[in-house]
MARTOR-317621 format. One record per residue (C-alpha): residue in three letters; chain; residue number from 1; x, y, z. Coordinates in nm, 3 decimals. Example, Ala and Ser with C-alpha at 12.3 -4.5 7.8 and 13.67 -1.06 7.14 Angstrom:
REM MARTOR-317621
(pt ALA A 1 (1.230 -0.450 0.780));
(pt SER A 2 (1.367 -0.106 0.714));
This chain:
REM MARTOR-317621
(pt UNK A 1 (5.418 -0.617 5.444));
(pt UNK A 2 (5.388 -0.273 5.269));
(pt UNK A 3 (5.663 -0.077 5.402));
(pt UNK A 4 (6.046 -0.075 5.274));
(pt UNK A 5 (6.304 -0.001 5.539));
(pt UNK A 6 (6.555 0.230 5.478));
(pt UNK A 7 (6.742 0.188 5.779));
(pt UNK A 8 (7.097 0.434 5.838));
(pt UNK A 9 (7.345 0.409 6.117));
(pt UNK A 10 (7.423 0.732 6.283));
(pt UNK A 11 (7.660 0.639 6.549));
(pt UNK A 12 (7.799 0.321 6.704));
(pt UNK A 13 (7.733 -0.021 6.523));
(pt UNK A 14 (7.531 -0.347 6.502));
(pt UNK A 15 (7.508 -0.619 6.293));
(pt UNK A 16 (7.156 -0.723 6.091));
(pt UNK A 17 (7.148 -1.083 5.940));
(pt UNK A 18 (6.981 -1.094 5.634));
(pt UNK A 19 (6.726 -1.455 5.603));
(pt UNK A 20 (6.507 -1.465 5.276));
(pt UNK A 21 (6.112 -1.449 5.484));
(pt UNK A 22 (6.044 -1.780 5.272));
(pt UNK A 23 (6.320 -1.987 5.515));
(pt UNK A 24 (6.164 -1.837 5.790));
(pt UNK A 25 (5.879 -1.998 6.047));
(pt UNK A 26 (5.734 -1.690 6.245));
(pt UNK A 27 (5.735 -1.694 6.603));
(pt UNK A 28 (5.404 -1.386 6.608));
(pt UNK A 29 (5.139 -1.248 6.390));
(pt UNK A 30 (5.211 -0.975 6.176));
(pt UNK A 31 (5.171 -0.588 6.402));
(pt UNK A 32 (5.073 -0.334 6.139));
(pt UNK A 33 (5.083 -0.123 6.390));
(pt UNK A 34 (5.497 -0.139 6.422));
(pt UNK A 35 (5.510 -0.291 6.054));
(pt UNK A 36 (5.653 -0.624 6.262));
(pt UNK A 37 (5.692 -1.000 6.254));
(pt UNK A 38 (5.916 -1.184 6.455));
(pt UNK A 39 (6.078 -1.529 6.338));
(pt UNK A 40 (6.277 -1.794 6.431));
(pt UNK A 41 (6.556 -1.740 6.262));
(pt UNK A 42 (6.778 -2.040 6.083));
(pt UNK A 43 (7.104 -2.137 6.187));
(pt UNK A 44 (7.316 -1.964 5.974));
(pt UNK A 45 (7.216 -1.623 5.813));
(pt UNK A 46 (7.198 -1.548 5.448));
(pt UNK A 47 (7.369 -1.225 5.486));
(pt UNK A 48 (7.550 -1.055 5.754));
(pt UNK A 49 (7.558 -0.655 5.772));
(pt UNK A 50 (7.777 -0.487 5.921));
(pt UNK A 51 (7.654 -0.118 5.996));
(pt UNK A 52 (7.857 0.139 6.160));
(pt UNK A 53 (7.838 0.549 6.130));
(pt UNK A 54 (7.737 0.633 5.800));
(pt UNK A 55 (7.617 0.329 5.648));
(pt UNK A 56 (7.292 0.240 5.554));
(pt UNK A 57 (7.049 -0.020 5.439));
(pt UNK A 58 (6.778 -0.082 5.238));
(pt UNK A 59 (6.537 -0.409 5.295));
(pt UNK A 60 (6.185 -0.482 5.097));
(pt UNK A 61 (5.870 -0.660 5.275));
(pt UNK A 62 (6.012 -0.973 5.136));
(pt UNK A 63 (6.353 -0.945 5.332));
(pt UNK A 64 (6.371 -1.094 5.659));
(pt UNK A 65 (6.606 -0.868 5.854));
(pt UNK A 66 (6.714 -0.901 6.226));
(pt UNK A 67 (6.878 -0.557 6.316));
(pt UNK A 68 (7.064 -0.471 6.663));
(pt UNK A 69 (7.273 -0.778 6.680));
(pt UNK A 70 (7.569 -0.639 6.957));
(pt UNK A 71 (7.893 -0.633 6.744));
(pt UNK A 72 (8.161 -0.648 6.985));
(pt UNK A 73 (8.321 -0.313 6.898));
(pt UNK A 74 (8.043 -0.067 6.965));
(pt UNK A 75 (7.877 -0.076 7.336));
(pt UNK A 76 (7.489 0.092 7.142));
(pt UNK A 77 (7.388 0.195 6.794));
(pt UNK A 78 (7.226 0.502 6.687));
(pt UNK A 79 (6.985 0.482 6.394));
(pt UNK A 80 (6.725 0.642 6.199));
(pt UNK A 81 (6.456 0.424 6.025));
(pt UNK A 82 (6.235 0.567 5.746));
(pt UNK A 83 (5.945 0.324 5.655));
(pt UNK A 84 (5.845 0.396 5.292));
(pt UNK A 85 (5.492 0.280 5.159));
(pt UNK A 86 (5.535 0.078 4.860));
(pt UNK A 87 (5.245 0.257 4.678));
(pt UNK A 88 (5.497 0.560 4.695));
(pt UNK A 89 (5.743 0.397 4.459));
(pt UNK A 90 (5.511 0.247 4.198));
C-alpha cells in the first residue's frame, strides 16, 4: 500500500503474473508488517514475467504481482527485494 517493489533476480528463475489489484478479490487483510495481500487471482494473467539472472522488476502498490511461479527450467530462484516508501520518490 506504500511500498514499490523493486524486485531483481540473482540466480535461477521464476515467473510473476502481473493482474491489475482492481480485477482482483483478496483472499486476506492487508499485513503491513510484510507489506502483503494475498488474492485470488483470475484465470488468465495480465502479464507474464519472465525473470532469470540479471533481470529485474519494478511493481507500484497498485500492481498485483504473484512472484515465484516454478518455471520449468530453473529448480529455485535467487532474489533481492528492495521495498521503497513512496514518500521517498515524491
Amino acid at each position: 500500500h506504500r511500498y514499490v517493489d523493486l524486485q531483481y533476480c540473482n540466480g535461477g528463475g521464476e515467473i510473476i503474473e502481473y493482474h491489475p489489484l482492481p480485477l482482483l478479490s483478496g483472499l486476506d487483510d492487508y499485513n503491513p508488517a510484510k507489506d502483503v495481500t494475498h488474492y485470488n487471482p483470475p484465470a488468465k494473467a495480465a502479464a507474464i514475467l519472465r525473470m532469470t539472472a540479471g533481470c529485474f522488476a519494478v511493481f507500484l502498490p497498485s500492481d498485483g504481482h504473484m512472484p515465484k511461479i516454478e518455471d520449468d527450467m530453473h529448480l529455485n530462484v535467487q532474489k533481492v527485494v528492495i521495498k521503497i516508501d513512496l514518500c521517498l520518490l515524491a
